[in-house]
C-alpha positions in Angstrom: 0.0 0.0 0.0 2.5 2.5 0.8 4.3 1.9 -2.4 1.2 2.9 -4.1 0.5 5.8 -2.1 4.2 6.9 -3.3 3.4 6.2 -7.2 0.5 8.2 -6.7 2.0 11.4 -5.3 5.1 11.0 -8.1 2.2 10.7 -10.5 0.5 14.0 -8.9 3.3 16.0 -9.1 4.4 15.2 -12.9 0.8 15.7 -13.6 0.4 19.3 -11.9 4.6 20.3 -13.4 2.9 19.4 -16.8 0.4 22.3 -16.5 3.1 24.7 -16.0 5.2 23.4 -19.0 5.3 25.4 -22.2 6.0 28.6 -23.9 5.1 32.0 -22.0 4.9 35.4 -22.1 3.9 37.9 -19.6 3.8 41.4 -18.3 3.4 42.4 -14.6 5.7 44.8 -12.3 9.0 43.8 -10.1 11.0 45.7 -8.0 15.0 45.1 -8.0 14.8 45.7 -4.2 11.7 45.7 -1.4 12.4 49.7 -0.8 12.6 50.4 -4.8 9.7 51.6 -7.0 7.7 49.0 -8.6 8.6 48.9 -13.1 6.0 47.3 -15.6 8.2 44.3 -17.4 7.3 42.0 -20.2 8.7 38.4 -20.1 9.4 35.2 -21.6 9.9 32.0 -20.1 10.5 28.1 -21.7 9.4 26.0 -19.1 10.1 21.8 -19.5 8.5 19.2 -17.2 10.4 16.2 -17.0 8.3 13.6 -14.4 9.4 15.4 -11.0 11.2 17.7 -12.3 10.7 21.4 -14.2 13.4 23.9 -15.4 12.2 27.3 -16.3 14.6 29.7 -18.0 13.8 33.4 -19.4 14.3 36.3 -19.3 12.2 40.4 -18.1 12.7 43.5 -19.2 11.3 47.0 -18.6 12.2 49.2 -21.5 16.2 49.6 -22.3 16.6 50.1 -18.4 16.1 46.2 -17.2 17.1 43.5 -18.6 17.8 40.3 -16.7 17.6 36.8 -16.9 15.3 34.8 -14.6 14.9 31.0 -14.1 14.3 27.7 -11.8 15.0 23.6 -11.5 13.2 22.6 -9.4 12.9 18.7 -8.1 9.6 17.1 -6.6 10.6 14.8 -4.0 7.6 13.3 -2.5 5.4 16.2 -1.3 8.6 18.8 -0.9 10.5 20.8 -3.8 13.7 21.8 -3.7 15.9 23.6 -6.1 17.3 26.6 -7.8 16.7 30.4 -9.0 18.4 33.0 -11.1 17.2 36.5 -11.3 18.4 38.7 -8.6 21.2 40.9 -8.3 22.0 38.7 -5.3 23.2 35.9 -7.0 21.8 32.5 -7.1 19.2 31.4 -4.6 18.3 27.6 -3.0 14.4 27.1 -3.1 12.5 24.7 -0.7 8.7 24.3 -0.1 5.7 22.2 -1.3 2.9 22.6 -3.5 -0.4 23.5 -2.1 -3.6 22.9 -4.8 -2.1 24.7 -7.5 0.3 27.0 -6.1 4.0 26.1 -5.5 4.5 27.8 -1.8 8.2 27.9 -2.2 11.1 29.9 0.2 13.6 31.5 -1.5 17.3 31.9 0.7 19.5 34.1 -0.6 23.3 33.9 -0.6 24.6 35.2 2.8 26.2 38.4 2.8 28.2 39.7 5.4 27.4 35.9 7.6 23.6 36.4 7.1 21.3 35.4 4.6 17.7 36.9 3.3 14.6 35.0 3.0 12.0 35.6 0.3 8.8 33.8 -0.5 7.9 32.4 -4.3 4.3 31.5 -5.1 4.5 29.6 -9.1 0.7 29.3 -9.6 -1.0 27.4 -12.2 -4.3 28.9 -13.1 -5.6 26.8 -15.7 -6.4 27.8 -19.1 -3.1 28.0 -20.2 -2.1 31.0 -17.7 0.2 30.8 -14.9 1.8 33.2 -12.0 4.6 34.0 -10.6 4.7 36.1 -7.1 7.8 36.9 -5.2 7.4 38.6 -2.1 10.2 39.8 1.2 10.2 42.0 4.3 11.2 45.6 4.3 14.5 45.7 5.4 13.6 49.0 7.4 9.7 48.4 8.5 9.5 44.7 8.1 6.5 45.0 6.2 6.2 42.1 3.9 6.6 43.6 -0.1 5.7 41.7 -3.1 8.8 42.4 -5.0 7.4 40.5 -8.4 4.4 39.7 -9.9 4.1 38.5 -12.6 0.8 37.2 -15.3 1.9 34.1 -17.8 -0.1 32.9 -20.6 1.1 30.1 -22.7 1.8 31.5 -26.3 
């Protein structure tokens, strides 16, 4: 039974990294730091599912001002993801979370700088239809207010 109940979870999570394979494009605002103005980008992103696993590379920009490469691998191992993102200033990131209905609930953990590292959140939803979203969010690093930082609207083109 418990082998089963494994099969079934693997098959779950190649299923749901299926609906976010695919060709995208998207628009939506980021800021390059919680305390910066928000800028409109337009995207692109190839996505490829590969049974637990889904790599994501692309690229944003916001007129000739921004442009930067942006991308995850990301492994399903059970009910927990764990993996990697490109996109910030920062450097490389390690991601870790689970996926909760439709939306990959992820933490983002920056390189340390100076002995201590930043934490961010990353919410990859699927939203049917062919469209799919991508939220970053941190604290303030004056008022500790939380920020979304990106967000992002895909539709597959």
């Amino acid at each position: 039974m418990a082998s089963l109940t494994g099969s079934s979870a693997i098959a779950d999570e190649s299923d749901f990294l299926q609906t976010l394979s695919g060709n995208w494009q998207g628009t939506g605002q980021v800021r390059l730091k919680p305390d910066a103005q928000p800028m409109h980008v337009s995207c692109t992103l190839d996505s490829r599912a590969d049974g637990e696993e889904i790599s994501m590379q692309g690229a944003c920009r916001a007129n000739v001002v921004f442009s930067r490469r942006i991308g995850a691998d990301l492994q399903a191992q059970g009910a927990r993801y764990t993996g990697s993102y490109v996109g910030s200033i920062r450097g490389p990131a390690t991601l870790s979370g689970s996926r909760n209905g439709g939306t990959l609930d992820l933490r983002i953990r920056w390189p340390a700088r100076n002995d201590t590292g930043r934490t961010a959140r990353m919410q990859v939803a699927s939203l049917g239809s062919g469209r799919m979203r991508l939220v970053t969010s941190e604290s303030h690093p004056r008022s500790g207010e939380r920020i979304v930082t990106a967000r992002i609207e895909f539709s597959r083109k």
